[in-house]
C-alpha positions in Angstrom: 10.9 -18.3 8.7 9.2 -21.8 8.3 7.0 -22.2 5.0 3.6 -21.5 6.2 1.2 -24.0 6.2 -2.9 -23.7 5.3 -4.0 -22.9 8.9 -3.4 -20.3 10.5 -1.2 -20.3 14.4 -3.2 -21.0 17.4 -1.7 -17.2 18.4 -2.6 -15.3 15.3 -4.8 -13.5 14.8 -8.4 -14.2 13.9 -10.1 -13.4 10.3 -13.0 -11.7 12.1 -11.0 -9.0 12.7 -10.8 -8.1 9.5 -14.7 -6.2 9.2 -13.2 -3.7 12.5 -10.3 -3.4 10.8 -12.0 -2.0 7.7 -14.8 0.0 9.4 -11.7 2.0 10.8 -9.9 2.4 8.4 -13.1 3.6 6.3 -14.6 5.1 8.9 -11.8 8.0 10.3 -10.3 8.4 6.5 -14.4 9.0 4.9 -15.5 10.7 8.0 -12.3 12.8 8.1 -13.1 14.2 4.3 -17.0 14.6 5.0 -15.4 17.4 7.8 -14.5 19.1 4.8 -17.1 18.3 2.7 -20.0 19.6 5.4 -18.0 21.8 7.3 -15.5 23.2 5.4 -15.1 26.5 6.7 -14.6 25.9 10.0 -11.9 23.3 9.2 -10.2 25.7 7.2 -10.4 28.3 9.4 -9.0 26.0 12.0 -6.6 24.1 9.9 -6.0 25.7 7.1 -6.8 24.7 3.4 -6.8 20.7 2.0 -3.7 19.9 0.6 -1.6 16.7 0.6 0.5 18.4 3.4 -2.8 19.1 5.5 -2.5 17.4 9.0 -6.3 16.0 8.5 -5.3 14.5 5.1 -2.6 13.2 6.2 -4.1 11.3 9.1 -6.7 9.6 6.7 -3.6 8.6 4.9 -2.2 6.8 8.1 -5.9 5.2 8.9 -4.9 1.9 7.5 -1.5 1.9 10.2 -3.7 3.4 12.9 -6.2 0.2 12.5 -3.3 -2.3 12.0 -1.7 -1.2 14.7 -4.4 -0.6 17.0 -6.3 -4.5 16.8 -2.8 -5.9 16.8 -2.6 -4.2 20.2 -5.6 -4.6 21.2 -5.6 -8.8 20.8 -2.1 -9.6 21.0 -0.2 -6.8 23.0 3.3 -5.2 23.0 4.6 -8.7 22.0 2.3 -9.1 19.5 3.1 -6.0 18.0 6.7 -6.2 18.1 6.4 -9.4 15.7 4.1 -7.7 13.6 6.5 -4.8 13.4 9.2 -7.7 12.9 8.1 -7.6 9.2 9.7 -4.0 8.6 13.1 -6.1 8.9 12.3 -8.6 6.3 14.4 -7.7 3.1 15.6 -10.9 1.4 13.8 -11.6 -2.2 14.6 -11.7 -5.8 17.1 -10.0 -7.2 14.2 -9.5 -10.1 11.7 -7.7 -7.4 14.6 -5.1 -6.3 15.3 -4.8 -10.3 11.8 -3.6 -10.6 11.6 -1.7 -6.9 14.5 -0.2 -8.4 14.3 0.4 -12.0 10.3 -0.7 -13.0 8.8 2.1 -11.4 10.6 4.9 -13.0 10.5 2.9 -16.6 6.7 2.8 -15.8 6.8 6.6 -15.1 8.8 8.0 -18.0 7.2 5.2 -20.5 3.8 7.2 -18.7 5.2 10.6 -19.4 6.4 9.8 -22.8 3.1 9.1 -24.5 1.8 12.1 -22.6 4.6 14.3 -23.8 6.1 15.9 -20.9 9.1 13.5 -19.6 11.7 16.0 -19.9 9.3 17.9 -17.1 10.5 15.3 -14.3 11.7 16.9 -11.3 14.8 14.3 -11.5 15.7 16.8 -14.5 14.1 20.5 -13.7 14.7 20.9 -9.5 18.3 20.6 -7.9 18.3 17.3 -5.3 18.7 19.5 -2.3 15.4 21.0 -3.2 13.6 18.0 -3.7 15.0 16.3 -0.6 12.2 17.4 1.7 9.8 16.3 -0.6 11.1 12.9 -1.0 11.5 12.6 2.8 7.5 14.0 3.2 6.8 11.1 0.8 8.9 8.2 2.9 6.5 8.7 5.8 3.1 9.4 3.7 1.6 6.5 1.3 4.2 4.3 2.8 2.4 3.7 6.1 -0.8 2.4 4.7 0.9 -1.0 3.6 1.5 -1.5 7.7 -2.5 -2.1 7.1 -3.2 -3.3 3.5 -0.7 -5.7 3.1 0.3 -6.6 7.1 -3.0 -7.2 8.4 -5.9 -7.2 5.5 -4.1 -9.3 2.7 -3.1 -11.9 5.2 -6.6 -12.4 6.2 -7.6 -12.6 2.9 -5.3 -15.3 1.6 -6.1 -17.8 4.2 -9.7 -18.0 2.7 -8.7 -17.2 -1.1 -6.0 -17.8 -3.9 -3.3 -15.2 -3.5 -4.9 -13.9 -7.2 -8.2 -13.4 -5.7 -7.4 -12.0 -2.6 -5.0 -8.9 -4.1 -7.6 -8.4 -6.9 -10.4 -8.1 -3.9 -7.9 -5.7 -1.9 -7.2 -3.8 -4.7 -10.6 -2.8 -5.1 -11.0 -1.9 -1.7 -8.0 0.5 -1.8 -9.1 2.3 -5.0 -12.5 2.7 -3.8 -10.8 3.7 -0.1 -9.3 7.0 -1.9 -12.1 7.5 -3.6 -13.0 10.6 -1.4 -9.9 12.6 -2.1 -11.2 12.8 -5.9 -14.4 14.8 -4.9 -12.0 17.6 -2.9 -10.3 20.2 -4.5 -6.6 20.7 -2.8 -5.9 16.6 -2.8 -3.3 15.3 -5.4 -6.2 12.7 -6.5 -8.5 15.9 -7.4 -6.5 16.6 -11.0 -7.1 12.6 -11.8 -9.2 10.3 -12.9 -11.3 8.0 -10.9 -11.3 5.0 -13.5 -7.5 5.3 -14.6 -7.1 5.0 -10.6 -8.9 2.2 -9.8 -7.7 0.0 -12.6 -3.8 1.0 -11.8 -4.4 0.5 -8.1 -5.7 -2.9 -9.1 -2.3 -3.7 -11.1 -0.3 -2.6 -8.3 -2.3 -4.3 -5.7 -1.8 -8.0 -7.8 1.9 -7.0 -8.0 2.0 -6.2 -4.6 1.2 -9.5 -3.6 3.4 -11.4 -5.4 5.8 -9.4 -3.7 4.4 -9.7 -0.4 4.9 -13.3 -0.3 7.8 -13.9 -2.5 9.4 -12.1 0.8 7.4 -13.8 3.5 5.4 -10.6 4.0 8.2 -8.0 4.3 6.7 -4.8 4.8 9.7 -3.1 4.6 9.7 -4.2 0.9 6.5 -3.3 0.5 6.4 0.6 1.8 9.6 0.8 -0.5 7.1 -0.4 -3.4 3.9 2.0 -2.3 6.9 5.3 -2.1 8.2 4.5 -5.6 4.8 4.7 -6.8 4.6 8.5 -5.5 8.3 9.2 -6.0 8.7 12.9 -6.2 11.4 12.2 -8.3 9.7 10.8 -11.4 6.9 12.9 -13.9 3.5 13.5 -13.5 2.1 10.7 -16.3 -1.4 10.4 -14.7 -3.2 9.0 -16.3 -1.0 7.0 -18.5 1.1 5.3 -16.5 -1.8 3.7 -14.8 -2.4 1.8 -18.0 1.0 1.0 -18.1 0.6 -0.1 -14.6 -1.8 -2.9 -16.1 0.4 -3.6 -18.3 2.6 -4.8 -16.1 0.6 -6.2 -13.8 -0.6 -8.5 -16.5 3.3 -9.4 -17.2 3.9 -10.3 -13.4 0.5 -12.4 -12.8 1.4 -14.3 -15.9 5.3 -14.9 -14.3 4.1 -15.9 -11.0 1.0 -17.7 -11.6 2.0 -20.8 -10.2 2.2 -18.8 -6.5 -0.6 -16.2 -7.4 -3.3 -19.5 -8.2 -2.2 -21.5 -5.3 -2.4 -20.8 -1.3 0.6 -22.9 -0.6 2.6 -20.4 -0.4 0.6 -17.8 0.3 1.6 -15.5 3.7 -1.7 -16.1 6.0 -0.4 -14.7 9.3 -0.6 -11.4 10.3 2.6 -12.0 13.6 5.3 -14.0 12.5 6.0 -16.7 14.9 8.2 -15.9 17.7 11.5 -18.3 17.6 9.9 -20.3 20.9 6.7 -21.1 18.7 9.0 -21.9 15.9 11.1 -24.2 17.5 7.8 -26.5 19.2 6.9 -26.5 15.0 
């Protein structure tokens, strides 16, 4: 794929679509948990109790996909999503990024863990693998699918108006405050946390994020692998210390990739990669 220039493709699509694409994803995710706020009995009854497995949580968990997806099809059509969907193939970057993909996260985890004193407590070292292989498999096709939305549609739009630096630090707000919800509900895996710890991790991770989105052209494959290895059954629960450490190093990777993060050169600003035909008339 081509370097991408400041304007966006005469077949992309526009940045007005960002305010639907946020009212849906806000909309069905908040309205979803004020069910269970206002009528919780009757969901219960119906549904059964909230828990991160519950089919209602787990579609406000997809509402960021569900959005993507749905404007993408709605403007642009099967081919339009197809190249949108292109982006799950995209795997070339760093070798550094898959170092940290790889081996960051569970360092941030156990570092985490250590200062709150209960490493030895990871699953990795107390449950069998066959045991936690459903678990890690529920966790593949949970958080994952919200980067189809936050980073394939929303930070795209962003960047073509701000500094790669500006527009993950705006996203990253919106994220935190979009879970914000699951913190007032007891059953969630947000309910034992707290709020603040949250939103300043989820504002680390969301500056990381982009550097990674566009140091790979805007692979979402890379991505989802980045948003499962935050929730990684594997590692130990170090809420809320490894959200600090989170900062941490997000500070660390801003400072390494400030040149990219303070400059929209490079910056991915299109939500469909160009088909080959479009590329080739470039």
């Amino acid at each position: 794929m081509k370097r991408q220039t400041g304007r966006p493709s005469p077949f992309e699509i526009g940045s007005v679509y960002l305010a639907p694409f946020l009212m849906i994803v806000f909309g069905l995710a908040w309205g979803l948990f004020a069910v269970f706020i206002f009528a919780e009995d009757w969901v219960v009854a119906r549904f059964g109790a909230l828990s991160g497995h519950h089919p209602l949580f787990i579609l406000a968990v997809y509402a960021p996909a569900i959005a993507a997806l749905l404007l993408v099809a709605i403007t642009s059509g099967f081919s339009g999503l197809g190249r949108f969907l292109s982006r799950l193939f995209l795997w070339r970057a760093s070798p550094w990024w898959y170092a940290f993909l790889l081996l960051g996260f569970p360092a941030i985890s156990f570092a985490g863990a250590l200062i709150k004193g209960n490493a030895l407590s990871a699953p990795m070292f107390t449950e069998p693998l066959p045991a936690l292989l459903p678990a890690i498999g529920f966790m593949l096709i949970l958080g994952p699918m919200e980067e189809i939305g936050w980073r394939g549609f929303a930070l795209p739009i962003l960047q073509r108006h701000l500094a790669p630096f500006w527009a993950g630090l705006i996203l990253g707000v919106i994220w935190a405050v979009w879970h914000l919800p699951a913190f007032m509900l007891s059953g969630t895996p947000q309910a034992a946390w707290g709020f603040l710890p949250f939103f300043l991790g989820s504002l680390a991770c969301s500056l990381i994020l982009t550097a990674l989105f566009n140091d790979t052209r805007g692979s979402l494959l890379l991505a989802m692998l980045f948003h499962f290895q935050m929730n990684n059954p594997l590692w130990p629960d170090a809420q809320p210390h490894d959200m600090y450490v989170y900062v941490l190093a997000g500070v660390l990777i801003v400072w390494l990739n400030r040149r990219s993060l303070f400059s929209r050169e490079q910056a991915v600003k299109e939500i469909l990669p160009a088909s080959r035909a479009a590329e080739a008339s470039r």
